[in-house]
C-alpha positions as CSV (number, residue, x, y, z in Angstrom):
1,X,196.1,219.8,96.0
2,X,196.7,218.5,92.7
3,X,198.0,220.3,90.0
4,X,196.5,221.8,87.1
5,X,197.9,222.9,83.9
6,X,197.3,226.3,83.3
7,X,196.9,226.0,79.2
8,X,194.9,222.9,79.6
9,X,192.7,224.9,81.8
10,X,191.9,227.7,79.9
11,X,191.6,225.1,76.5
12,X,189.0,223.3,78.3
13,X,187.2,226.8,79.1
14,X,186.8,227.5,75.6
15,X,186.2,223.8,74.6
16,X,183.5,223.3,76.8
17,X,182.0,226.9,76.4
18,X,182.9,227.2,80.4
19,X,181.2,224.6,81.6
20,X,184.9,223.8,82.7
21,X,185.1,226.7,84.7
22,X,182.2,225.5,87.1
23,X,183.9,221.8,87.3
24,X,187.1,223.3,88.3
25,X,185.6,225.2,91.0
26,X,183.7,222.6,92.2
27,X,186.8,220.5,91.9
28,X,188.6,222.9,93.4
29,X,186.7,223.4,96.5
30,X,186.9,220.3,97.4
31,X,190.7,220.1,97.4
32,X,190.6,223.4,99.6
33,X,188.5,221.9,101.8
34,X,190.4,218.8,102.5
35,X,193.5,220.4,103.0
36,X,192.9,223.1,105.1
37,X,189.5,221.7,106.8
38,X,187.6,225.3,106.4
39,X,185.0,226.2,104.0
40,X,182.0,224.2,103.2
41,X,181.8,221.3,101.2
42,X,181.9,221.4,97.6
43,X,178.2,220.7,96.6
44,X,177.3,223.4,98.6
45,X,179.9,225.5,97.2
46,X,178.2,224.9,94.0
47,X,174.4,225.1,95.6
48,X,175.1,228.2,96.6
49,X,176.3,229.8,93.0
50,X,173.2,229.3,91.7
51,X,170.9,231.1,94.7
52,X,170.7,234.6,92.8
53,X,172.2,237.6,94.4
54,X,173.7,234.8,97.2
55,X,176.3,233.9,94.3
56,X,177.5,237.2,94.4
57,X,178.0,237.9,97.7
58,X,179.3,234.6,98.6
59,X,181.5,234.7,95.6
60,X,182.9,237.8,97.3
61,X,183.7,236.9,100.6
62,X,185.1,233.2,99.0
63,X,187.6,235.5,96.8
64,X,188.7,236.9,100.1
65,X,189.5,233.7,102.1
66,X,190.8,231.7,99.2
67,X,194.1,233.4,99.3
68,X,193.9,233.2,103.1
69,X,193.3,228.8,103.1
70,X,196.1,228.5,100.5
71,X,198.9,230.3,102.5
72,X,197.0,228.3,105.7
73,X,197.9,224.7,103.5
74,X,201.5,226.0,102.6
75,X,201.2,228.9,99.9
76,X,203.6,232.0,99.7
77,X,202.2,234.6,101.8
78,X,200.7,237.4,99.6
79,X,197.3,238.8,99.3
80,X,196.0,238.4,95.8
81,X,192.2,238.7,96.8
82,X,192.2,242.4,95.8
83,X,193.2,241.2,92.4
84,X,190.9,238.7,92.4
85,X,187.9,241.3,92.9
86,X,189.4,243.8,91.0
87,X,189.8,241.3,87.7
88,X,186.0,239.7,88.3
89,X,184.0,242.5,86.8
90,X,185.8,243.2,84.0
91,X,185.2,241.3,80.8
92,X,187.4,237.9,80.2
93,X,189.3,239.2,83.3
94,X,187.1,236.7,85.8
95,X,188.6,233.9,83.0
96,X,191.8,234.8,85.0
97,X,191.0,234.5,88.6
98,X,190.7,231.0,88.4
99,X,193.6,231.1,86.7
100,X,195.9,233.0,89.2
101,X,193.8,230.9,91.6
102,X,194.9,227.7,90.1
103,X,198.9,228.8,90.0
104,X,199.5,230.1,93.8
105,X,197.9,226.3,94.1
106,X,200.5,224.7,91.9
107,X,203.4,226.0,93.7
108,X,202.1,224.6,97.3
109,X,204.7,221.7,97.0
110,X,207.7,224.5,96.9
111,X,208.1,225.0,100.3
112,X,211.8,226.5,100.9
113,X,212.8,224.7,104.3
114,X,216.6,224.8,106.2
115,X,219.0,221.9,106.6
116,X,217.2,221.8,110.4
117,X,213.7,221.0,109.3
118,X,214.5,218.5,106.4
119,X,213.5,215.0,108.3
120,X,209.8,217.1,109.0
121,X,206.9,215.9,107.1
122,X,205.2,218.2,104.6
123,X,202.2,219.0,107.3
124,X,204.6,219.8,109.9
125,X,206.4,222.4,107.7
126,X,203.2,223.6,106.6
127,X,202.3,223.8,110.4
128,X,205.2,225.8,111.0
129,X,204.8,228.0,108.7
130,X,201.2,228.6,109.6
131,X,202.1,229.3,112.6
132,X,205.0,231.8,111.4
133,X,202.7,233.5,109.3
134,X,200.2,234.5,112.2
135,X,202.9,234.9,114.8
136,X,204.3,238.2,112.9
């Protein structure tokens, strides 16, 4: 996934009077969905944000399995999604989901591997660690 810079991110929030914030995502989607091959396409990611009442409850359930696909594609385990509904309601704090979002995603490249695994391509040692992660 590529990587974002956080303080460009939230300059181009306020610059563009968040129209940003709805590129990113669909941006953002699309990324997700090619590494991890869940999720629905982007457009329709989008689509579906403007269906009133949908948007919420899809909005929802994606907080939930975001954290989920990015520790599937190689993301520290942890489960930020209750943060993630916890910050949305509150004013300015749904400026930093994306945000938090965006960082677990930057650090997908830092996967920690042994002197054993170090001729293993990226996907295999995201593989493995997939399979680690369920296998506890």
């Amino acid at each position: 996934m590529k990587e974002r810079k956080i303080g460009m991110m939230l300059l181009l929030w306020f610059v563009t009077f968040g129209i940003y914030y709805i590129v990113w995502h669909y941006k953002f989607q699309k990324e997700l969905r090619e590494e991890s091959g869940q999720g629905i396409m982007a457009i329709g990611h989008l689509m579906i944000f403007l269906v009133p009442v949908v948007n919420i409850i899809y909005y929802i359930y994606w907080l939930c399995v975001v954290d989920k696909r990015l520790v599937y594609i190689g993301a520290k385990k942890g489960n930020r999604w209750w943060l993630y509904l916890l910050l949305s309601p509150i004013p300015y704090g749904s400026t930093f989901v994306p945000i938090l979002i965006q960082n677990k995603a930057n650090h997908l490249g830092t996967i920690d591997v042994g002197d054993s695994q170090k001729d293993k391509s990226d996907t295999e040692l995201r593989v493995d660690k997939y399979a680690k992660y369920f296998n506890q």
